[in-house]
Every structure is written in structure tokens, then in C-alpha cells.
Phi, psi and omega in degrees: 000130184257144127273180189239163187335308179312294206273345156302327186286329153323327187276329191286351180275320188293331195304354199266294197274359142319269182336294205274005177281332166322331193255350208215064180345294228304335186294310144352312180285326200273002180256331163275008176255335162283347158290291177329315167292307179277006163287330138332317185269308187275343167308315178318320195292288188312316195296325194287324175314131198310111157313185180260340188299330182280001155230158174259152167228145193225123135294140187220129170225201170270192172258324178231121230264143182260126181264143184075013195232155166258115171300112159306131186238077190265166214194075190276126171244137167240116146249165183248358185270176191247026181212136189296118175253136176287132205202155145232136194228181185195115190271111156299084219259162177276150194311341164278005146274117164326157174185111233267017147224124156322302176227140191242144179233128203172158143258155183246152159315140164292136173080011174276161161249117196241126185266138160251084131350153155117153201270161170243145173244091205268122181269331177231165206237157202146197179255119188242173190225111179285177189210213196265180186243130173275137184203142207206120184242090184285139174282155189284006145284327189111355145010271216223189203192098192233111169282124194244142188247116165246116189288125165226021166350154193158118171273178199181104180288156182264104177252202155305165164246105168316329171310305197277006156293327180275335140347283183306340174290320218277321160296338155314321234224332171247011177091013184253010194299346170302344173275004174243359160084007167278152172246130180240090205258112188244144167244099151025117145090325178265179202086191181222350188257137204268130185253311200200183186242128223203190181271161179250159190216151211281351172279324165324145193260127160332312183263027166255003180310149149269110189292298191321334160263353172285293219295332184270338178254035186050019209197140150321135171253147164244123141261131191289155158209157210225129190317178205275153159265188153046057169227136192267151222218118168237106198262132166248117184266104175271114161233062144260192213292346192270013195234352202238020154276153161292129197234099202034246226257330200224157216259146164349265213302328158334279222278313180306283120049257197274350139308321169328272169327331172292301168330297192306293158290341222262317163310312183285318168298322165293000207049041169266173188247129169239133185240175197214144170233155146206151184228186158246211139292346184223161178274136176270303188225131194229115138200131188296149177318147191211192114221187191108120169321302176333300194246026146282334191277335165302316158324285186307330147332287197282011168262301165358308180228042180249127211249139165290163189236145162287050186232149145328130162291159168241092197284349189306290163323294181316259193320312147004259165322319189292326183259034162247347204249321179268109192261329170297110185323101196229149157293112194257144171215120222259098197255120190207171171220167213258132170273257180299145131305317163309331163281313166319321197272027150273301184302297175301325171306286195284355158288283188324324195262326147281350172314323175319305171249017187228129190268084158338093153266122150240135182256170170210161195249130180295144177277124154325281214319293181330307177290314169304301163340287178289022171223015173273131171312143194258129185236358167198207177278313183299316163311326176273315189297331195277299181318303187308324185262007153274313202279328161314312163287302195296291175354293185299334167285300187296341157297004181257331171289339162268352172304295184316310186306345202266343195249002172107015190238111183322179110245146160241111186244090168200176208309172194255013205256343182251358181323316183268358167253011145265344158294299216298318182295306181315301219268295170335333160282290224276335199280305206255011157304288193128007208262027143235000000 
């Protein structure tokens, strides 16, 4: 039990006629008969204020926590009393999430349910442990403070983020994907799976007419058609030490991560069989292309906690293993980063040599700092050398992304904030192209 501003500032008013009864008896009686009321006044207090059996606390989150995103935290109080209670509360989120009200504030209604909010934003994805609910309760005088511990122990997993999938339904579902920046492109005419049947127009190729239905209606038929479906889609992953700097707030293999995951769904709703590798110096994770909510949750199961390691990658191994395992013509799509032209020229080798039976992408995230640096004005000496030596890495980078475009392997290079709607368009080219 705490007191409060109030009633201390109540007890410092007797002290002046405490003080002044030395000269004055009579004062003495009259600071103890005011000590006395407000003492009174706070037994009231105590007695009236709510216990902790009389209110419940509930934490309600998702089951699984979205990395990079902010995560709804609710905190449901009930009370049981017939008098409205003042709370201060303090949720023990775990200490590596950012959190964006510390302390939550309210009253709850008598016989009520009062929601406390706020979010968490989780920077690496695993396993955390929430702790207890801290609650700080004022008596209905203004009194007292009575602090209540609700054990609300509880792990909590990180995955990837899941949020922007339900995003992406919820926008797909009003016509809206341009806000997340996907181009939603279907081509015509292309393809192999037959959709429908339409009038023909002088735009039309001579060799989609249906003569058998031109001939039963009297009028040129065109039959449409829409790409192929349940064609395979492989996100190959590197996590090696070049996958682990941070790119603002979450690290390369993050971003790398939940485009993976964007990919995956985006795929599977079109009816593709989608498979995932990630490697190392040794390949680590393996599944084969599928579809089916299953074995999307499976995906998410091998993503979930996949951490970079401090070894060189081996794109050797990794793509190796890929092509003994995979016989089908599939989209491979390679989220990796670019070092060395000397480091490189293995990675470009074993690209080419799956191109023969495969569609390559490789992707990659561009360095801010790097860019920004080379387009900052040099206002000095120190300043020109840094422009200089940013503008000497893009150079160096961009000859190597065109070594690879030369050898026959698409890429993408770009900020990482634009990463997953740039796979996503890509694949979405190559899909309604006809070209995997």
C-alpha cells in the first residue's frame, strides 16, 4: 500500500499547527483531532478499495507475433465492484520490444470490461517470454494506492511477418495492391490453360480463333487463354555473414525472410507449388515444393527461427543440392548479397549452369548509407573522399549485376523497404509473361 500525493500533502498541513502549539497549547489538540479525520478518512479509503480477487486480467494477442511490425497487445480488466476504479497499469512485454505506451491509464466502469492497448514492435524473430501485469489501483478517496502483481507468464513466438499477409488479402479484396506498391498484370491471350471463350478482335493471332465455335455461332470465337498454373516456385535463401548487417532497424536475412514469405503466399494463391532452401556453408533447410495451407505453415515453421551464421556462403553447395533435388522447371529465386567481383564469380558460374534448366532471379537489397553517401554534396575534402568511394561500390556493384543479367540470370536490386513488392511484381511479370 502506497500513499498518495493527496494524502501526503494532507499530513504536511498539520505540521504548521504541530509547530506553532509550543506558543499556543490549545493547537496541538486541534492538529490531532485533523490527523485523526484524515486518518480516517484513509482507513475508508483502504477498506473501500477494490482487491486484486475483485478485478481479472486477461492478456489477448495473436499466437504469433509479426517481426517489424506493430503488434496489437490487449489487456482485458473486469471489474467486480459496484464502483468505478482508477488503474495505472504496466504490461511486462519482453524487454527487446520496443513498446509504443509503456504505462496504460483508465478507469474501468462498475460491473465492467475496460480494454487496455498497445503495441509491440519485435526486431528479431524466436522465442520471448511476456511476465506479469503490474497494476497500480487508487481508492476512492484519493488516499491510498494499492499495487496488485497478476502472473501472466506466457512465451511468445516471432515468426516472420504475418501481418502483411492479411494486409495484402485485405487489399486484394478491395482492389487496392497498388498501395503496397504490387502491379497486378495478367497478359492475355497467353499461356496454356484454356479460360474462356469471347468474340475475336482484329488484335487477336489468327491462331487463337475456335473455328468449331465460330462455325455453331456464325461470328469468329477467339479462345482466351490464362497462364499455366501449380508451376514451381523455389525461394533459396543465404544465411551467411553478408545476410547479418542491419539495414535500419532489422537485419538483411529479416527482409530477406518476409519477402520469402510474401513470395510463398502470393504464389500459392495462384496455384503454384511453392519450396524454400536456406543455406550456408552447408544447406540447412529443405521443402520441397507443395501446395496447400499446410505446407504454407510449413514454410513458416522453417522460417521462423532462421538465424544468419558467421561463415562464408556456399551458393555452390546450396544450388548443387537444388539441382539434384529439383528436375522440374521451376523459378528459383535467390535472396543473397553481392561482395567481391572475386567472390562473386562462383555465384555467377552456378547461376548460369541452372539457367539451362531453370529461371534464375537473384535478388538483392541495395546499402542506403552507400547510396545516400554518393549522391551527398562534397562541401569538402573529407566529404568528396566518401562520395567518392560510395560512388566507386555502386559502380562496382552495378558491374556485377550486369555480369549476371549477361549471363542470362534476371535480378533485382533494390532499397529494402521496397523489397517484397519487387519480387512480387517480378514474379507476377514472369507469370502472366508465360516464361516459367
Amino acid at each position: 500500500m502506497l500513499p498518495t500525493p493527496r494524502l501526503l500533502t494532507l499530513l504536511l498541513l498539520a505540521a504548521l499547527p504541530i509547530a506553532l502549539s509550543a506558543f499556543a497549547p490549545g493547537l496541538l489538540w486541534i492538529a490531532m483531532l485533523y490527523l485523526g479525520v484524515v486518518g480516517t478518512v484513509a482507513i475508508s479509503d483502504l477498506v473501500l478499495m477494490a482487491r486484486a480477487q475483485q478485478i481479472e486480467v486477461e492478456r489477448l494477442h495473436d499466437p504469433q507475433l509479426s517481426l517489424g511490425a506493430e503488434n496489437l497487445i490487449t489487456l482485458l480488466l473486469a471489474n467486480a465492484t459496484p464502483r468505478p476504479i482508477v488503474f495505472t497499469l504496466r504490461d511486462e512485454s519482453p524487454h527487446e520490444f520496443p513498446v509504443d505506451q509503456p504505462f496504460l491509464s483508465g478507469a474501468i466502469p462498475p460491473y465492467d470490461i475496460y480494454e487496455a492497448r498497445y503495441h509491440v514492435r519485435p526486431l528479431r524473430r524466436g522465442d520471448y517470454q511476456f511476465g506479469a501485469a503490474v497494476m497500480r489501483i487508487t481508492g476512492p478517496m484519493g488516499m491510498l494506492v494499492r499495487q496488485i502483481r497478476y502472473p501472466l507468464a506466457a512465451t511468445v513466438r516471432v515468426y516472420p511477418n504475418i501481418l502483411e499477409l492479411k494486409k495484402y488479402d485485405l487489399l486484394a479484396r478491395k482492389g487496392l495492391l497498388h498501395e503496397l506498391g504490387v502491379r497486378v498484370s495478367r497478359v492475355r491471350g497467353q499461356g496454356g490453360e484454356f479460360e474462356r471463350l469471347r468474340d475475336y478482335t482484329t488484335d487477336d493471332e489468327f491462331r487463337r480463333i475456335n473455328w468449331k465455335a465460330s462455325a455453331r455461332r456464325g461470328k469468329l470465337i477467339a479462345a482466351e487463354y490464362e497462364v499455366e498454373r501449380s508451376q514451381h516456385v523455389i525461394c533459396v535463401i543465404d544465411c551467411g555473414r553478408l545476410m547479418a548487417p542491419p539495414v535500419g532497424e532489422l537485419m538483411r536475412l529479416d527482409y530477406a525472410v518476409n519477402t520469402a514469405l510474401m513470395l510463398s503466399y502470393v504464389a500459392g494463391l495462384r496455384g503454384d507449388q511453392v519450396g524454400l532452401l536456406a543455406f550456408a556453408d552447408q544447406v540447412h533447410r529443405y521443402v520441397a515444393p507443395r501446395r496447400g495451407k499446410p505446407h504454407f505453415q510449413q514454410i513458416l515453421e522453417a522460417l521462423y527461427n532462421l538465424q544468419p551464421e558467421p561463415v562464408e556462403a556456399d551458393h555452390g553447395v546450396a544450388l548443387s543440392y537444388l539441382a539434384r533435388r529439383q528436375r522440374r522447371r521451376a523459378l528459383i529465386v535467390l535472396f543473397t548479397d553481392l561482395a567481391t567481383p572475386e567472390a562473386t564469380g562462383p555465384l555467377v558460374t552456378h547461376l548460369t549452369r541452372l539457367a539451362r534448366h531453370h529461371l534464375p532471379l537473384c535478388v538483392t537489397i541495395s546499402d542506403p548509407f552507400i547510396t545516400r553517401a554518393a549522391g551527398r554534396p562534397a562541401n569538402d575534402s573529407s566529404a568528396l573522399y566518401e562520395r567518392a568511394v560510395a560512388e566507386g561500390l555502386l559502380d562496382e556493384r552495378r558491374a556485377l549485376l550486369d555480369r549476371l543479367q549477361h549471363s542470362g540470370v534476371m535480378t533485382v536490386d533494390v532499397p529494402a523497404d521496397r523489397l517484397s513488392a519487387g519480387v512480387i511484381n517480378t514474379y507476377l511479370r514472369l507469370k502472366a509473361q508465360g516464361r516459367l
